[in-house]
N, CA, C and O atoms as a Maestro MAE file, in Angstrom:
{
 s_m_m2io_version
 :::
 2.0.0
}

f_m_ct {
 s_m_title
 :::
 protein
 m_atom[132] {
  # First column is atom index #
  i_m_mmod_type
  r_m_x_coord
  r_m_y_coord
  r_m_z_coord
  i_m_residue_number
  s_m_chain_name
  s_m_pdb_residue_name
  s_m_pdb_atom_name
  i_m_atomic_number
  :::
  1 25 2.333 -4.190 7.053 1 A "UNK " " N  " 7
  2 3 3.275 -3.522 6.162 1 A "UNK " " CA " 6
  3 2 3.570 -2.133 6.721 1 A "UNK " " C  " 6
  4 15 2.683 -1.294 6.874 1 A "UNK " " O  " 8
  5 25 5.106 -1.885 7.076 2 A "UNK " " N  " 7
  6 3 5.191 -0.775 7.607 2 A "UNK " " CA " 6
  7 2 6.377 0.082 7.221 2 A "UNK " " C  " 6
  8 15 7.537 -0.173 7.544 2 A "UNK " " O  " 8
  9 25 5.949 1.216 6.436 3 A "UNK " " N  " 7
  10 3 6.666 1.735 6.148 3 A "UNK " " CA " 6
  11 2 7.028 1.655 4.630 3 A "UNK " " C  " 6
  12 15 6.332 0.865 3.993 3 A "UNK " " O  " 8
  13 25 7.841 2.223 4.044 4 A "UNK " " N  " 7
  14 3 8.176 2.434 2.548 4 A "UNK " " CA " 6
  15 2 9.716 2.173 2.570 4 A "UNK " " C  " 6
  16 15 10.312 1.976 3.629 4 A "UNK " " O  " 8
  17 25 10.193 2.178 1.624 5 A "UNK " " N  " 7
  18 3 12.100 2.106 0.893 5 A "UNK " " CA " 6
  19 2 11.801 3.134 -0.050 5 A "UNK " " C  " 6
  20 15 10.812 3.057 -0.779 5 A "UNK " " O  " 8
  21 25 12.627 4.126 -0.079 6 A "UNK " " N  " 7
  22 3 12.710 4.914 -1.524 6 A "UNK " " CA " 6
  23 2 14.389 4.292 -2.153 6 A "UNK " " C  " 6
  24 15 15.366 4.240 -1.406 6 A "UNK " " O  " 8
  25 25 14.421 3.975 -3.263 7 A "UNK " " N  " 7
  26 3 15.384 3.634 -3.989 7 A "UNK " " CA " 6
  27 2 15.510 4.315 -5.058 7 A "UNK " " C  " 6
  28 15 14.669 5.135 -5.423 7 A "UNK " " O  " 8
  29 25 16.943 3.962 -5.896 8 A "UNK " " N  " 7
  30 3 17.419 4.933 -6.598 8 A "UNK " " CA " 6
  31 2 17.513 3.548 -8.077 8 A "UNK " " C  " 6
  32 15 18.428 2.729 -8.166 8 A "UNK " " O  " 8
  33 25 16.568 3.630 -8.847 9 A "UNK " " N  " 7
  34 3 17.046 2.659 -10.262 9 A "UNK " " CA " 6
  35 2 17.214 3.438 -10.745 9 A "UNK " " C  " 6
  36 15 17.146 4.650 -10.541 9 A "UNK " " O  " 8
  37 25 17.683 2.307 -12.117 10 A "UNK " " N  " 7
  38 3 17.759 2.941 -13.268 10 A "UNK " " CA " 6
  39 2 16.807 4.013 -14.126 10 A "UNK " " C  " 6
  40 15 17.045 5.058 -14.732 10 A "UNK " " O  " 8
  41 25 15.676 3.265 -13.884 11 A "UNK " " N  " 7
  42 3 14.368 4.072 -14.726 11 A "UNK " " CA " 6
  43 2 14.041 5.203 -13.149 11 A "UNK " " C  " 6
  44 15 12.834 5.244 -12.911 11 A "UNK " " O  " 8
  45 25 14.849 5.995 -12.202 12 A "UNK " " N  " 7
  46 3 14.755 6.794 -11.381 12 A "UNK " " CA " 6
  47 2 14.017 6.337 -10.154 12 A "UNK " " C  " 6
  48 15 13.701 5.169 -9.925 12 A "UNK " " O  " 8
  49 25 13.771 7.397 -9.374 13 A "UNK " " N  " 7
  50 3 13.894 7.389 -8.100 13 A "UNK " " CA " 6
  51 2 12.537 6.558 -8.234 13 A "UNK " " C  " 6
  52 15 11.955 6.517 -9.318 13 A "UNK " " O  " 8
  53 25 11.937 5.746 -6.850 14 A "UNK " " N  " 7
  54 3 10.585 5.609 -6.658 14 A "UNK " " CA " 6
  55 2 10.707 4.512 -5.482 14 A "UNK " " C  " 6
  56 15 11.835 4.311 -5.034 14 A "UNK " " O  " 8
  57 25 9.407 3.651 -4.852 15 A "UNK " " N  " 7
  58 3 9.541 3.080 -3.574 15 A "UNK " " CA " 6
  59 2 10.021 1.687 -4.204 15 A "UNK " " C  " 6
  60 15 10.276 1.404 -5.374 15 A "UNK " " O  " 8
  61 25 10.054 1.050 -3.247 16 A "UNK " " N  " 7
  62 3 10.679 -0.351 -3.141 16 A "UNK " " CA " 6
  63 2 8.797 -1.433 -4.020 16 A "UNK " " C  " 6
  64 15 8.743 -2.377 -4.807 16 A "UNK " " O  " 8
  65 25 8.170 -0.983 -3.637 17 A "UNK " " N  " 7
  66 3 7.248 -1.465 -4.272 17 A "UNK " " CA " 6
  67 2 6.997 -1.799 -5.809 17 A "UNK " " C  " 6
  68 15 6.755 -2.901 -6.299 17 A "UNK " " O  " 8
  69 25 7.131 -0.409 -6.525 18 A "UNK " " N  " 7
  70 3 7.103 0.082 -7.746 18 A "UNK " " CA " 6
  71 2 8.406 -0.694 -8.196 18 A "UNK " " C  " 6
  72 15 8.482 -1.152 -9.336 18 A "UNK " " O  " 8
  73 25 9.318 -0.818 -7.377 19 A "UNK " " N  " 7
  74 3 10.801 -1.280 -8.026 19 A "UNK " " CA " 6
  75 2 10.485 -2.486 -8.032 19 A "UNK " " C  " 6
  76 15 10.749 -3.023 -9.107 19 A "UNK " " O  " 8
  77 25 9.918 -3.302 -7.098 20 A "UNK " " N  " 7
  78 3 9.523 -4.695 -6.955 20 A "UNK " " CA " 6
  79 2 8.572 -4.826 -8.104 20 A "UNK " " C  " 6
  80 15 8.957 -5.520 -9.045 20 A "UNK " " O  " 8
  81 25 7.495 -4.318 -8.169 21 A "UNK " " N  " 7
  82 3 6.638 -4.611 -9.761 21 A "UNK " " CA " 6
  83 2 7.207 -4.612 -11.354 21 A "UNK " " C  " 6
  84 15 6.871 -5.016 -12.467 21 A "UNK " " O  " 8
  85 25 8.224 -3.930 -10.735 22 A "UNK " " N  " 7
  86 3 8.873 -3.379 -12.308 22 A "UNK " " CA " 6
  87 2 10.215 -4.509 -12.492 22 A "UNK " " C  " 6
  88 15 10.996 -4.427 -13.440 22 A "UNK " " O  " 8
  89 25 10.309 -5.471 -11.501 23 A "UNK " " N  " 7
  90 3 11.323 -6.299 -11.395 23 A "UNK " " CA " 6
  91 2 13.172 -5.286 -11.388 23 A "UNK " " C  " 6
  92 15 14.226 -5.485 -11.992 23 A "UNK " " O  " 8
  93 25 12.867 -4.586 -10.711 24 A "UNK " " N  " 7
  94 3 13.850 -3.395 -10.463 24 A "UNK " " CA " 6
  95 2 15.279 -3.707 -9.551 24 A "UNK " " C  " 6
  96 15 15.119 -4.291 -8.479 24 A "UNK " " O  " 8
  97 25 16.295 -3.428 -9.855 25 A "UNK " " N  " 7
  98 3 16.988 -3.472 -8.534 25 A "UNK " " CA " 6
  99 2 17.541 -2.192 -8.409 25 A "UNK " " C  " 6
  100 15 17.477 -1.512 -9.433 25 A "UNK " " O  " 8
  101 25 18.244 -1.508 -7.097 26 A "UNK " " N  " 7
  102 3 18.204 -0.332 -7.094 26 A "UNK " " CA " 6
  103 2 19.193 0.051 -5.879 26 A "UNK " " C  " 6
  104 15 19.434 -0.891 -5.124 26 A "UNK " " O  " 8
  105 25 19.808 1.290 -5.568 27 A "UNK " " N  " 7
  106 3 20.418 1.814 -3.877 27 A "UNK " " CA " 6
  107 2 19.487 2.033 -3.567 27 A "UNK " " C  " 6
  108 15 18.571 2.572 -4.188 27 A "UNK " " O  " 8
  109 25 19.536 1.581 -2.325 28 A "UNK " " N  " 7
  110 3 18.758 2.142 -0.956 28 A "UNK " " CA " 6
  111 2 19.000 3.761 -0.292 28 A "UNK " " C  " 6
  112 15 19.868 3.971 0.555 28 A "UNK " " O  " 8
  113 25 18.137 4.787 -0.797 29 A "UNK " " N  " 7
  114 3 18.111 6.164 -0.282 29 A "UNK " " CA " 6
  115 2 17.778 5.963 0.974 29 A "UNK " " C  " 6
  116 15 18.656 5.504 1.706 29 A "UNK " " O  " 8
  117 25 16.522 6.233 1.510 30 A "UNK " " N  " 7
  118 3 16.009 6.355 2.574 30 A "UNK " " CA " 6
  119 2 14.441 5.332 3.239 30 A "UNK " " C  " 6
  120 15 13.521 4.876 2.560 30 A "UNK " " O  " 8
  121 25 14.584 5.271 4.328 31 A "UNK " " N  " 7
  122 3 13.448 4.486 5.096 31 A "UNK " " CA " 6
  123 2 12.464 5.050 5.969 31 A "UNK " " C  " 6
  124 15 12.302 5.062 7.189 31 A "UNK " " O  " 8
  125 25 11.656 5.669 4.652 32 A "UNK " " N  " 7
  126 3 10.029 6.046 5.731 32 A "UNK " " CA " 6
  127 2 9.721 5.129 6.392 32 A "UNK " " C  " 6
  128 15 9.941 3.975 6.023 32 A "UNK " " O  " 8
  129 25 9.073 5.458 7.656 33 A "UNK " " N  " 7
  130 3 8.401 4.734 8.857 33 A "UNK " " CA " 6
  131 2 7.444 5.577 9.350 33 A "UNK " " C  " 6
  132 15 6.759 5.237 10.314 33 A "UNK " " O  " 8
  :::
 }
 m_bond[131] {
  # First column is bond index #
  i_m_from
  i_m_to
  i_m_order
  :::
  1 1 2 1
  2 2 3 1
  3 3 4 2
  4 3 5 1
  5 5 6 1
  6 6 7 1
  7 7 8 2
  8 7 9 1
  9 9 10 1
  10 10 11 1
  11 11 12 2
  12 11 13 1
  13 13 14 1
  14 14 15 1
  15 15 16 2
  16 15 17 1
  17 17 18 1
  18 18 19 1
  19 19 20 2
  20 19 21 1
  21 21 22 1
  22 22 23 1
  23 23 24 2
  24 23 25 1
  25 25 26 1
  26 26 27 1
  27 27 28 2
  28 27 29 1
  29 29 30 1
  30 30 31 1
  31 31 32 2
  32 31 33 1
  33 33 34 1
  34 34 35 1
  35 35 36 2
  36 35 37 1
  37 37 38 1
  38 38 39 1
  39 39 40 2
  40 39 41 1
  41 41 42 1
  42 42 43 1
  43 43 44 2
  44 43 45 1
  45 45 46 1
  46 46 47 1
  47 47 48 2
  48 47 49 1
  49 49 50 1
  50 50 51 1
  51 51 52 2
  52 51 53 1
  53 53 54 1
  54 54 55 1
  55 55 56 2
  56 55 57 1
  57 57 58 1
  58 58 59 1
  59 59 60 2
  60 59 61 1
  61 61 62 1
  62 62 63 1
  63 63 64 2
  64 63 65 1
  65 65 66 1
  66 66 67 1
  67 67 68 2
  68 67 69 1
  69 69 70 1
  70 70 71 1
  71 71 72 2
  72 71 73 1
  73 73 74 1
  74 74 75 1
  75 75 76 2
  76 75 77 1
  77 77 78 1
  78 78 79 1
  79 79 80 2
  80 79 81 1
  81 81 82 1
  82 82 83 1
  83 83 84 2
  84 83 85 1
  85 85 86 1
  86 86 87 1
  87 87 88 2
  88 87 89 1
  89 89 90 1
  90 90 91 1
  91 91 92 2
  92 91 93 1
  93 93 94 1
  94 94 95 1
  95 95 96 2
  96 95 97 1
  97 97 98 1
  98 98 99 1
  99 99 100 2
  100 99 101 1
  101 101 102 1
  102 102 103 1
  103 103 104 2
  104 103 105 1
  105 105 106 1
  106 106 107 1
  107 107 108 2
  108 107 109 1
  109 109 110 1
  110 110 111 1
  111 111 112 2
  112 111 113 1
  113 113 114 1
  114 114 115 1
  115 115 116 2
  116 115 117 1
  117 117 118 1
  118 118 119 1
  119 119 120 2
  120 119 121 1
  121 121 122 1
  122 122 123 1
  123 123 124 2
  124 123 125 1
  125 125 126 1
  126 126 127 1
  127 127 128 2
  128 127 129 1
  129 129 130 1
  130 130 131 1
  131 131 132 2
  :::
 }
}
């Protein structure tokens, strides 16, 4: 696993992870590596 997604939902900013647990969909901000 490499790296993070920060995205932009509804319930605010946070990683692609947190959005994935929360059944989230979201824009794509930026891609830590």
């Amino acid at each position: 696993d490499i790296g993070i997604l920060i995205v932009s939902t509804p319930q605010g900013v946070m990683s692609h992870k947190d959005a994935k647990n929360r059944g989230l969909g979201g824009v794509l901000l930026a891609y830590v590596y």
